[in-house]
Backbone as a printed PyTorch tensor [residue, N CA C, xyz], in Angstrom:
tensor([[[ 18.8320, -14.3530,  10.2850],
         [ 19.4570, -13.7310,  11.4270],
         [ 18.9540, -12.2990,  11.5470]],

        [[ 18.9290, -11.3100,  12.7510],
         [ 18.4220, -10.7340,  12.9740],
         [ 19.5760,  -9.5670,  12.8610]],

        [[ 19.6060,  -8.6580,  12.2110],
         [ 20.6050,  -7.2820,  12.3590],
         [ 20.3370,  -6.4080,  13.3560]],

        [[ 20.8450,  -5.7410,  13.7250],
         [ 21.5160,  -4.3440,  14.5280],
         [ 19.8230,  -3.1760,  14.2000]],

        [[ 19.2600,  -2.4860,  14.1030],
         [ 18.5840,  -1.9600,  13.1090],
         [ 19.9550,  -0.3990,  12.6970]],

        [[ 20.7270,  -0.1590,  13.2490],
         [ 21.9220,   1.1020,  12.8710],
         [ 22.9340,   0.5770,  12.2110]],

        [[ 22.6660,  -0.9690,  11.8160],
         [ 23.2310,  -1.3170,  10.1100],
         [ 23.3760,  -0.7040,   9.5720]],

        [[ 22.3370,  -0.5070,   8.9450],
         [ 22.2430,   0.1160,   7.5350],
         [ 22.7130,   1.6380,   7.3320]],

        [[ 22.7800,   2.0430,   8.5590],
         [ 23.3310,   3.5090,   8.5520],
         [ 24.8860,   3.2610,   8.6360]],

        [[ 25.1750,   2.6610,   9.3150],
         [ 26.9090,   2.6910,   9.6800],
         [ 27.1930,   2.0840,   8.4710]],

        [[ 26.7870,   1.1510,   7.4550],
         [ 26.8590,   0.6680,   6.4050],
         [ 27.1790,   1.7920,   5.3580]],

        [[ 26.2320,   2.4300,   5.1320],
         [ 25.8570,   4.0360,   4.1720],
         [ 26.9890,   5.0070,   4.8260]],

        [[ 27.0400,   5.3610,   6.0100],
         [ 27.6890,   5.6320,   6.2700],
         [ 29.4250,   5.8730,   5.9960]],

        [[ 29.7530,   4.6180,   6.2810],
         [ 30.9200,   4.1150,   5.6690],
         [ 31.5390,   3.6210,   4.5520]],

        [[ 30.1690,   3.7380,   3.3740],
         [ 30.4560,   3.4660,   2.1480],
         [ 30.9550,   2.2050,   1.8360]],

        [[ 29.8310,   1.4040,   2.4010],
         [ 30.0070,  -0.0520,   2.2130],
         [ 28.2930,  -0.3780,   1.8090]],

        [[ 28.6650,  -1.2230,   1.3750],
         [ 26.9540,  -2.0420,   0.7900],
         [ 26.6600,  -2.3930,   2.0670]],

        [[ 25.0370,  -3.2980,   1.9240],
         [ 24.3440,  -3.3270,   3.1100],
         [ 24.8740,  -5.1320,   3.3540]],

        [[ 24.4660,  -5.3280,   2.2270],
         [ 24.9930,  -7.2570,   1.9050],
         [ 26.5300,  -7.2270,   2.6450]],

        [[ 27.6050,  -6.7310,   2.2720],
         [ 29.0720,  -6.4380,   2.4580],
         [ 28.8090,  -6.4640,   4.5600]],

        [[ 28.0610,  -5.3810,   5.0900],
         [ 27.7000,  -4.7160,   6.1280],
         [ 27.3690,  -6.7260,   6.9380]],

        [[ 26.5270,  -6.8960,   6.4790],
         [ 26.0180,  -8.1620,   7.0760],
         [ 26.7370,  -8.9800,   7.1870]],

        [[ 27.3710,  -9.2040,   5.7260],
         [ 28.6580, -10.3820,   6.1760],
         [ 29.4440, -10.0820,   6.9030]],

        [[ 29.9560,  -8.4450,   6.9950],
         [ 30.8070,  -8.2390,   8.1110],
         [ 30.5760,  -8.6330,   9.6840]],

        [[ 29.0220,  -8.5170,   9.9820],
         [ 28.5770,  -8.2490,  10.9010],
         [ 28.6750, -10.0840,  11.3510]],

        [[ 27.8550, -10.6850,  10.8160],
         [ 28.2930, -12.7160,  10.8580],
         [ 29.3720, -12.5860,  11.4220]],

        [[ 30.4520, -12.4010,  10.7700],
         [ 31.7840, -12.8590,  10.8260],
         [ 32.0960, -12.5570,  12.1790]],

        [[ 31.6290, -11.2320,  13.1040],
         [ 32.2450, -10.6600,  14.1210],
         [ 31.6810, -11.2240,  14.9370]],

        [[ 30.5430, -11.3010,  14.8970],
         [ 29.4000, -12.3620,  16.1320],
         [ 29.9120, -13.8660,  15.9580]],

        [[ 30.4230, -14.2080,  15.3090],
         [ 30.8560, -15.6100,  15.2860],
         [ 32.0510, -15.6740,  15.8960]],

        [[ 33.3800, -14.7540,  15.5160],
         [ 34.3500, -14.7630,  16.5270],
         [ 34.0850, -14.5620,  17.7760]],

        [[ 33.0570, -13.6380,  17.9850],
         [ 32.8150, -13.3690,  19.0900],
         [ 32.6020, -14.0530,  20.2570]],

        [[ 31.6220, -14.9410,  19.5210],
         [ 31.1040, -15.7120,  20.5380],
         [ 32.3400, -17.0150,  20.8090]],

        [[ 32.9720, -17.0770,  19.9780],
         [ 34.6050, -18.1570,  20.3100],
         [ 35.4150, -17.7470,  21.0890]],

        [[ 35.5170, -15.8830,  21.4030],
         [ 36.4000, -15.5700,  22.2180],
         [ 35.9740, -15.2400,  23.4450]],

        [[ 34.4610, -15.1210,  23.4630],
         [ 33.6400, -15.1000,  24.6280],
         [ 32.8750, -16.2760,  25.0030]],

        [[ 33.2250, -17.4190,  24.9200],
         [ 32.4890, -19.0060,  25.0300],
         [ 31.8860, -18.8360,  26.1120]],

        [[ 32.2730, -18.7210,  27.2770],
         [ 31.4640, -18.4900,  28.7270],
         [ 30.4390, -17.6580,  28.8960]],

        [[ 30.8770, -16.5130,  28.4010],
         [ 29.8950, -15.4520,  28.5860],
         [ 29.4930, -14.6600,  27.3570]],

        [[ 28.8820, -15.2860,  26.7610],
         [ 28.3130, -14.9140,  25.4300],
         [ 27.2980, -13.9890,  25.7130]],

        [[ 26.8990, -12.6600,  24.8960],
         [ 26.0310, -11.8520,  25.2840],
         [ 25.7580, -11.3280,  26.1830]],

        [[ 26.9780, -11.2570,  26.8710],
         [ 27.3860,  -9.7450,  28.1020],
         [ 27.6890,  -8.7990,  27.4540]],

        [[ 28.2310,  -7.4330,  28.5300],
         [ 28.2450,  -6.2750,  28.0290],
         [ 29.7260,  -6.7040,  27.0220]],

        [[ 31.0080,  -7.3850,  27.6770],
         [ 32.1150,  -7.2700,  27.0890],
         [ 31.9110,  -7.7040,  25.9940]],

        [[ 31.0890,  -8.9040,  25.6890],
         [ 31.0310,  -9.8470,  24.3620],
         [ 30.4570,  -8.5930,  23.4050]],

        [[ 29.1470,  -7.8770,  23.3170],
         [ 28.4100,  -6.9260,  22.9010],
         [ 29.6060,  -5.3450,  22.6440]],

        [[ 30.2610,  -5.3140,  23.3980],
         [ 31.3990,  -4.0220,  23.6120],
         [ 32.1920,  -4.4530,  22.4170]],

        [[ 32.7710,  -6.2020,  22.5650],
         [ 33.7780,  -5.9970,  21.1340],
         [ 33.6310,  -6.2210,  20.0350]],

        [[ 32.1960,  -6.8830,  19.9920],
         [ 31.3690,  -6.8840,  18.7760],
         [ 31.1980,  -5.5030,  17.7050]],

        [[ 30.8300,  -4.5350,  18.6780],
         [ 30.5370,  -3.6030,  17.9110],
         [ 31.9060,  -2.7310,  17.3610]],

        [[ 32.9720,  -2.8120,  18.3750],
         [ 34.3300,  -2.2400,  18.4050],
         [ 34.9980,  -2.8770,  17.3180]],

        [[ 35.0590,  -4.2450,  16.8860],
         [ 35.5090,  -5.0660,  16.0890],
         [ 34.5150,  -5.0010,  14.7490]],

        [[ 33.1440,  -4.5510,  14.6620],
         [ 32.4530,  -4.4180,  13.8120],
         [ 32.9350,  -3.1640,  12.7230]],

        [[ 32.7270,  -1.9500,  13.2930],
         [ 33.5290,  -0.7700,  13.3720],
         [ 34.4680,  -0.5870,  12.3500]],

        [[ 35.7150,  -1.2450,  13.2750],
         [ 37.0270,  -1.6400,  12.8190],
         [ 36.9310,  -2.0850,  11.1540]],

        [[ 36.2660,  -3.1810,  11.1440],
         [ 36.1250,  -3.8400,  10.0130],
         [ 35.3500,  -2.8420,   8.4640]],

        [[ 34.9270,  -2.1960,   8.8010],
         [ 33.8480,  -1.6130,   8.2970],
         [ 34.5390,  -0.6250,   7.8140]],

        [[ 35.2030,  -0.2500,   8.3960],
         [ 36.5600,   1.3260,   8.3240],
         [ 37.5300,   0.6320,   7.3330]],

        [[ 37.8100,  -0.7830,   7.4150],
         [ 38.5160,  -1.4210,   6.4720],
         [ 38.3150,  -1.7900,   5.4570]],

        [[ 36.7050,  -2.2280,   5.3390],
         [ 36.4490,  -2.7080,   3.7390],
         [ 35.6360,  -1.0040,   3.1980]],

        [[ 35.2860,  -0.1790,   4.2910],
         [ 35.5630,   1.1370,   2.9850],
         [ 36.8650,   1.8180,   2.6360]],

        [[ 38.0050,   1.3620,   2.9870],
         [ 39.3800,   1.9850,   2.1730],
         [ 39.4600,   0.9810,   1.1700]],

        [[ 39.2200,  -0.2280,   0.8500],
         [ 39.4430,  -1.0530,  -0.0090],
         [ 38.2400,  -0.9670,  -1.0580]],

        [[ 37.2010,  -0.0480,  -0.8430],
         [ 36.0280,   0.2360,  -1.7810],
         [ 36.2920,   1.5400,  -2.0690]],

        [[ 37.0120,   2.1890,  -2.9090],
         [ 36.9450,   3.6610,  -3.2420],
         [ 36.0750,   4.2570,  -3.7080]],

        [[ 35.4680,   3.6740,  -4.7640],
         [ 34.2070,   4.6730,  -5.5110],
         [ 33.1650,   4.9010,  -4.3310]],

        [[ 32.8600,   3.6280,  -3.4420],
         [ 31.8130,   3.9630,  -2.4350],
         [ 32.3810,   4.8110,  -1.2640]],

        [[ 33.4210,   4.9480,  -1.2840],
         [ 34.1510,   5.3720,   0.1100],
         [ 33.7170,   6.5230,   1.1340]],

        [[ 33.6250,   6.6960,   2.2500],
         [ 33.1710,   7.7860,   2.7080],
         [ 34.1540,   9.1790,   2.5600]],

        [[ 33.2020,  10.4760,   3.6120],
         [ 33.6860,  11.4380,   3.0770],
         [ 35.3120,  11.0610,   4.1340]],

        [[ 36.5320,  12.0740,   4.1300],
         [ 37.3150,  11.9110,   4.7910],
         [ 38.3090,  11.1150,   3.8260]],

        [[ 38.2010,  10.1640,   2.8930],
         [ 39.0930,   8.8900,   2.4620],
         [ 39.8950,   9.6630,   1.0900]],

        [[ 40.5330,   9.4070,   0.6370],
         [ 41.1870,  10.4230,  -0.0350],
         [ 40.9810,   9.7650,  -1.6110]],

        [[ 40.9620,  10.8380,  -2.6340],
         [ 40.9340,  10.1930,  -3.8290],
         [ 39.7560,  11.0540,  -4.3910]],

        [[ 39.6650,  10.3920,  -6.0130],
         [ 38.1950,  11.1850,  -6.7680],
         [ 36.7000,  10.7710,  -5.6750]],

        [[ 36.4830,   9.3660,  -5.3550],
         [ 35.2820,   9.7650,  -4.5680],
         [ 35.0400,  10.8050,  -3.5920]],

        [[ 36.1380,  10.7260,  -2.7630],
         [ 35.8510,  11.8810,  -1.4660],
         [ 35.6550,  13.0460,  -2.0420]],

        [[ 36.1710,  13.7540,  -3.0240],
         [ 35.7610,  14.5610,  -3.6650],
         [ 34.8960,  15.4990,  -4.6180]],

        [[ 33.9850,  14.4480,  -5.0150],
         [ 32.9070,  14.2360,  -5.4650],
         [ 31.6370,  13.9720,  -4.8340]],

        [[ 31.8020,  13.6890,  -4.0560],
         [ 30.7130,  13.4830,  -2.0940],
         [ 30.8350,  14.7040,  -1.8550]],

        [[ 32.4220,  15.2610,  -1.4400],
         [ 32.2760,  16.9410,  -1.0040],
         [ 31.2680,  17.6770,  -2.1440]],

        [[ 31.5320,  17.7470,  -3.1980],
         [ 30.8550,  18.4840,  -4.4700],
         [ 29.3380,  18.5180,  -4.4310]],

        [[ 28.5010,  17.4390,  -4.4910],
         [ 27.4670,  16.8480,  -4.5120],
         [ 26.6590,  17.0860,  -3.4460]],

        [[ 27.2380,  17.1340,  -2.0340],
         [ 26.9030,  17.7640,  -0.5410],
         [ 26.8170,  19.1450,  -0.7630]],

        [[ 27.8060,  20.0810,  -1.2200],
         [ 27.4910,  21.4580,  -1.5150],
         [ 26.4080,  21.5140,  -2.2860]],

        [[ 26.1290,  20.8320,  -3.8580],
         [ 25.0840,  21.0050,  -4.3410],
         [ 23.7370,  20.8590,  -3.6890]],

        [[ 23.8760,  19.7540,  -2.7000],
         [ 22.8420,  19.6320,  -2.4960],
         [ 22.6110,  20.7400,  -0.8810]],

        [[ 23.0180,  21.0170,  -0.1380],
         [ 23.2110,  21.7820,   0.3720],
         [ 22.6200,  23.4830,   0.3520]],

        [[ 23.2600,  23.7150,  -1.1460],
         [ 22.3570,  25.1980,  -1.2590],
         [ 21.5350,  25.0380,  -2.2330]],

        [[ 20.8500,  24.1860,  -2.7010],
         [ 19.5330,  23.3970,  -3.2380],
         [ 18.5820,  23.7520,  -2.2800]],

        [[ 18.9480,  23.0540,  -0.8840],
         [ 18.2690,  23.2830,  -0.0580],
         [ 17.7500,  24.6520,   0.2180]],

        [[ 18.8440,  25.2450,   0.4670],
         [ 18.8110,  26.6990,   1.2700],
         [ 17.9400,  27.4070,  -0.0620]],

        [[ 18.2320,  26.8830,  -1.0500],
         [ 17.2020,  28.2820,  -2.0970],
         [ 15.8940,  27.4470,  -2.1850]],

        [[ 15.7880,  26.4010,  -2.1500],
         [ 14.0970,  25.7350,  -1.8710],
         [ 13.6000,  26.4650,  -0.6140]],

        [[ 14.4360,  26.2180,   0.7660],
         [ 13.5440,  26.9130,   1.6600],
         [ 13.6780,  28.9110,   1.7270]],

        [[ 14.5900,  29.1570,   1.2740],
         [ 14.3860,  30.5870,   0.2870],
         [ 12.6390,  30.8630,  -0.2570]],

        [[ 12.8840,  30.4780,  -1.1110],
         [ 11.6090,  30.5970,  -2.0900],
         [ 10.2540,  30.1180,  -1.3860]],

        [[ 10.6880,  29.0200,  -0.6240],
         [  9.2540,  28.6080,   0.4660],
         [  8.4860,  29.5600,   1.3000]],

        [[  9.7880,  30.8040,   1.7420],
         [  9.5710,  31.5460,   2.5890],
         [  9.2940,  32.9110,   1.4290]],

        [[  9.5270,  33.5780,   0.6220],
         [  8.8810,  34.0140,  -0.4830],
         [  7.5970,  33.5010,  -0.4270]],

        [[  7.2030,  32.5700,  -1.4090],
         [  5.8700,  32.8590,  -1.5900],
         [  4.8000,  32.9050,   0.0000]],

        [[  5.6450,  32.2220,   0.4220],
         [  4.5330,  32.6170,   2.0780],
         [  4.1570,  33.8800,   2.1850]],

        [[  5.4450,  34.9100,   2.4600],
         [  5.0480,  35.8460,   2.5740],
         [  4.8410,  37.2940,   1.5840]],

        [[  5.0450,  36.6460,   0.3360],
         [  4.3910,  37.5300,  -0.8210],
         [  3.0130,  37.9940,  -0.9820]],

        [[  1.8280,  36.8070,  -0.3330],
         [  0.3320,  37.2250,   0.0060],
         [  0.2820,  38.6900,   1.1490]],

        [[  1.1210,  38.1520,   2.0320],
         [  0.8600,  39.1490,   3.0220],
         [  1.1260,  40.0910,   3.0060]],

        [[  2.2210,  40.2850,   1.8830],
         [  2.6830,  41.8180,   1.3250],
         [  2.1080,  42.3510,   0.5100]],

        [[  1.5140,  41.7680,  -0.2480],
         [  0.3540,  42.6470,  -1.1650],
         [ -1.1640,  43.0330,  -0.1130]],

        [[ -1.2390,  42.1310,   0.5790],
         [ -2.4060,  42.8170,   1.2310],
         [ -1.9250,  43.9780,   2.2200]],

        [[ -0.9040,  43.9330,   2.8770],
         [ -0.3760,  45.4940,   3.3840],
         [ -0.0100,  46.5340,   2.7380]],

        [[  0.0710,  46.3090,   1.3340],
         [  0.1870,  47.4190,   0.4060],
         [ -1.5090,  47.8310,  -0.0460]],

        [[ -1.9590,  46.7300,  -0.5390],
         [ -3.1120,  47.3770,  -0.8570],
         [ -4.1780,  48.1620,   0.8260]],

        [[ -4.0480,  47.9410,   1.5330],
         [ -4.6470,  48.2580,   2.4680],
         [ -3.9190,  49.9270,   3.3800]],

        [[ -2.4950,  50.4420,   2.6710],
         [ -2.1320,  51.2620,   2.6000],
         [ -2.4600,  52.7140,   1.6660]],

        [[ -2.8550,  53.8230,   2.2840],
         [ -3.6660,  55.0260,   1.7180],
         [ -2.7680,  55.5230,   0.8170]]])
């Protein structure tokens, strides 16, 4: 079967596996198409698919804590916050220092070229 390709993000996202993500995703296209028999793969059928996808997804990450997203309460959410800061000003002093040595050449040659 063919997935969504913004699976795998709303999956990660929501702190659900990708396998977990898929079965969710079956399950909703299959009701779907039972509660939409006539008009399968219109906008409405496609509208509650994803609305009902969603839904579900928001549900099996409160019932997954260690994976859980940020927002959900407990040691994971807290540890996501932690880990985001780390990585966060990781960043900011990598591109710090990027911008250092860039312009450390150019400062020695305006010094030396100074009387």
């Amino acid at each position: 079967m063919r997935y969504p390709m913004i699976l795998p993000w709303l999956a990660r996202k929501s702190g659900v596996t990708l396998p977990t993500a898929r079965r969710i995703w079956d399950q909703v296209l299959r009701e779907s198409e039972q509660k939409f028999a006539p008009e399968v793969r219109g906008s409405k059928f496609w509208g509650h698919a994803i609305a009902e996808f969603r839904r579900r997804l928001h549900a099996a990450s409160r019932r997954s804590p260690r994976t859980a997203a940020p927002g959900t309460q407990g040691a994971a959410s807290l540890l996501w916050i932690h880990g985001r800061i780390i990585c966060e000003a990781t960043a900011a002093w990598a591109g710090y220092l990027r911008g250092a040595c860039a312009a450390w050449p150019r400062l020695l040659l305006a010094r030396q070229r100074m009387p």
